[in-house]
C-alpha positions as CSV (number, residue, x, y, z in Angstrom):
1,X,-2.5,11.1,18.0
2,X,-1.9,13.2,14.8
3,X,-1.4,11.5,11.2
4,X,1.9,12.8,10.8
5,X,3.0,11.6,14.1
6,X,1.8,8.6,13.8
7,X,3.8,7.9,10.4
8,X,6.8,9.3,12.0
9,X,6.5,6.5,14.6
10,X,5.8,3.6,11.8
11,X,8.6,4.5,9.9
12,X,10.8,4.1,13.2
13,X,9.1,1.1,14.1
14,X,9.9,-0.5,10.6
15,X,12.8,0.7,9.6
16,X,16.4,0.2,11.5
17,X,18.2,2.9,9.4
18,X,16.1,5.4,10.2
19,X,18.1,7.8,12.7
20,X,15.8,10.6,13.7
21,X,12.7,12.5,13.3
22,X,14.4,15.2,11.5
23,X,15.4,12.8,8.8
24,X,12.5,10.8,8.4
25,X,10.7,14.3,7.8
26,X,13.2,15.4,5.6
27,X,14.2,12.7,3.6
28,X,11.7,10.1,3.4
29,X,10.0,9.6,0.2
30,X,6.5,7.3,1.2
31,X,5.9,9.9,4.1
32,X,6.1,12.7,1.8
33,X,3.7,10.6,-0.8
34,X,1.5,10.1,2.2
35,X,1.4,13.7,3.0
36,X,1.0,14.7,0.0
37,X,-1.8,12.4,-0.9
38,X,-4.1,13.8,2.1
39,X,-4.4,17.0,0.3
40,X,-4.9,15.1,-2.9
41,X,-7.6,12.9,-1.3
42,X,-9.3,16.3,0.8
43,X,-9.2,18.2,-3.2
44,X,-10.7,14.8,-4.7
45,X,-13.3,14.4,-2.4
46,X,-14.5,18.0,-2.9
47,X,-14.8,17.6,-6.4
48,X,-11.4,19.6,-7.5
49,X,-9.9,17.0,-9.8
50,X,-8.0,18.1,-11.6
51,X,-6.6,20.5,-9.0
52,X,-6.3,16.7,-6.7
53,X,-4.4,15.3,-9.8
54,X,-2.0,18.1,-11.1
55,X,-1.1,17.6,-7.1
56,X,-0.7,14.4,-7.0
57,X,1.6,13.8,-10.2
58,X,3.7,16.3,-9.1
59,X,4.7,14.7,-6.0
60,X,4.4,11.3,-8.0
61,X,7.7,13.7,-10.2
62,X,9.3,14.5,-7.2
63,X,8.7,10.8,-5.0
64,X,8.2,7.9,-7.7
65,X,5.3,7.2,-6.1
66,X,1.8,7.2,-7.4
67,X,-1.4,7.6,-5.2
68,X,-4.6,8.4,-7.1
69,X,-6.4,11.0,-5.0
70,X,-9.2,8.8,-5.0
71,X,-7.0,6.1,-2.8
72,X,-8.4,5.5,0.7
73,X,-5.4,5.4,3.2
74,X,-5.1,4.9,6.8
75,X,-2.8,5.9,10.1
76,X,0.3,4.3,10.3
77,X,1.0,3.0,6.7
78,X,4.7,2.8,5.8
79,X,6.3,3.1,2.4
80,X,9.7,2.1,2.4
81,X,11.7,3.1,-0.7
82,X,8.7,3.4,-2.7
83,X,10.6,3.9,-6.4
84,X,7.7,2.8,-8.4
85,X,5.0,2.0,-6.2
86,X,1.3,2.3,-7.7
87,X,-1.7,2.9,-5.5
88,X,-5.2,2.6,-7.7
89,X,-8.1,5.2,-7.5
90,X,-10.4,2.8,-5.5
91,X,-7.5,1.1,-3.6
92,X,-7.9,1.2,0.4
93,X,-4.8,1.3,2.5
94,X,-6.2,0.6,5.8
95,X,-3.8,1.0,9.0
96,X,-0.3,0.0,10.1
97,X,0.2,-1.4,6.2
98,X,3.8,-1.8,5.0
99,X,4.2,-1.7,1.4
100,X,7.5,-1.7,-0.4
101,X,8.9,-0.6,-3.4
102,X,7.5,-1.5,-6.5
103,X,3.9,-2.4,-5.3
104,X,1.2,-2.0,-7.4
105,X,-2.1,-2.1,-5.8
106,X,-3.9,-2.1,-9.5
107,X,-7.3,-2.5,-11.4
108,X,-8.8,-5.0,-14.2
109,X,-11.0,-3.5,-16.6
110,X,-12.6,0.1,-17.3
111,X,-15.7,-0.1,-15.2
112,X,-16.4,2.5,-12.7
113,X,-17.3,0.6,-9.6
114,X,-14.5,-0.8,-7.3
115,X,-11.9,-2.6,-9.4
116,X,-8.4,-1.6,-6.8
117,X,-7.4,-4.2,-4.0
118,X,-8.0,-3.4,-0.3
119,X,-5.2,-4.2,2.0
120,X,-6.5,-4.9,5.6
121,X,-4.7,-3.7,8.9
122,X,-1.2,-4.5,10.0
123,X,-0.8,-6.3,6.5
124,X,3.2,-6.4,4.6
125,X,3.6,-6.6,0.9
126,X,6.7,-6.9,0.0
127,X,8.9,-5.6,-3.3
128,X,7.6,-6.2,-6.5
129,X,4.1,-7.3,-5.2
130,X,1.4,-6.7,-8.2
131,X,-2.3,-7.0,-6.5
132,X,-4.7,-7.2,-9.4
133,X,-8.7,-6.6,-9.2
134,X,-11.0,-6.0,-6.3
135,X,-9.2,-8.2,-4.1
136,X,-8.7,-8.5,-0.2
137,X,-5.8,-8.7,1.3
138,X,-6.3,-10.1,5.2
139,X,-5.4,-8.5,8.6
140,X,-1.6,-8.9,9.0
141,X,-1.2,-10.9,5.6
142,X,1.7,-11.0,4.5
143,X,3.1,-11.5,0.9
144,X,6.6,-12.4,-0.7
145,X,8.5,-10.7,-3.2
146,X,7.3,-10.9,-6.5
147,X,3.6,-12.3,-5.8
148,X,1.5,-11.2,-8.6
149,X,-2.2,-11.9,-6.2
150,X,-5.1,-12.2,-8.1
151,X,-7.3,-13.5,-5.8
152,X,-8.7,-12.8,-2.0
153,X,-5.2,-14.0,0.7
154,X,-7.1,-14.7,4.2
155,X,-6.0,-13.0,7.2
156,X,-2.9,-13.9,8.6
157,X,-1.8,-16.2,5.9
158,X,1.6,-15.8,3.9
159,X,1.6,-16.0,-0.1
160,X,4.0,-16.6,-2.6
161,X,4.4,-16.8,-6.3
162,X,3.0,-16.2,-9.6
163,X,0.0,-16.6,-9.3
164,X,0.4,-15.9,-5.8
165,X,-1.0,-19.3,-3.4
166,X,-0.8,-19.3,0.7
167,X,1.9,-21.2,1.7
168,X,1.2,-20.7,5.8
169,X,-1.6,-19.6,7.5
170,X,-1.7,-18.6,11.0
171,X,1.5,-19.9,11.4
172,X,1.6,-23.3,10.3
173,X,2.5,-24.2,6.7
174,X,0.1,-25.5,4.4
175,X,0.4,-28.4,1.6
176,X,-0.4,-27.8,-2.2
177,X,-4.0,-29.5,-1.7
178,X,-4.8,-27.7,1.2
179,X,-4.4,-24.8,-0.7
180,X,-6.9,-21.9,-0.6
């Protein structure tokens, strides 16, 4: 299945006011971003930087939505709204991630070696979510509003607050010492 159709499908899949595939391609800022970014990321990998950034700030003009080229993403990632949404040079995106608006996927420090979160499969951060550092963010984890994460959120576990804490995993809630 090709990339694009594949996005076309998780943006119907995840989003109930999207009414066809002529406006999702259209007028659909993250799968633009996402688009975008591909070439970005094929320029970056090939050693055309600058060429792979001038590219990538101009759709970051046109989408409010920053992807360094050197961002891994998968199939099947979703942006919804987007306005403001930060994705770090050694982030990874992996597939069937929904990110919303305002998500920062961000780095600590200046060193050169992997300092951007990686967001595991099927994972959903919501609005406003700041992920700090080389943290992991587990298979289908998902994490509220406002979380500011600085550290590694299991798979399948839900987080909250600043600093973000799992309040369920696997489905069943978890009390303040059983916190991870």
């Amino acid at each position: 299945m090709s990339w694009l159709k594949r996005a076309i499908e998780a943006t119907k899949k995840n989003d109930p006011a999207a009414k066809s595939t002529a406006e999702i391609l259209l007028t659909y800022p993250g799968l633009h971003a996402l688009f975008w970014h591909r070439v970005s990321h094929f320029l970056y990998q090939h050693k055309w930087y600058l060429l792979a950034k001038i590219n990538a700030q101009f759709w970051r003009f046109l989408t409010g939505i920053e992807i360094h080229p050197g961002a891994k993403i998968g199939q099947g990632v979703f942006i919804d709204h987007g306005m403001g949404l930060v994705i770090g040079e050694t982030a990874e995106v992996e597939d069937d991630v929904i990110l919303l608006h305002g998500v920062t996927l961000g780095g600590t420090g200046k060193h050169k070696t992997k300092r951007h979160p990686t967001v595991k499969k099927g994972a959903l951060i919501s609005a406003h979510v700041q992920i700090l550092g080389p943290v992991t963010i587990g298979e289908r984890a998902k994490v509220g509003a406002g979380a500011v994460v600085l550290h590694d959120i299991p798979a399948d576990a839900t987080a909250v607050g600043v600093p973000a804490k799992v309040v369920r995993l696997k489905g069943e809630k978890i009390n303040d010492d059983q916190n991870l």
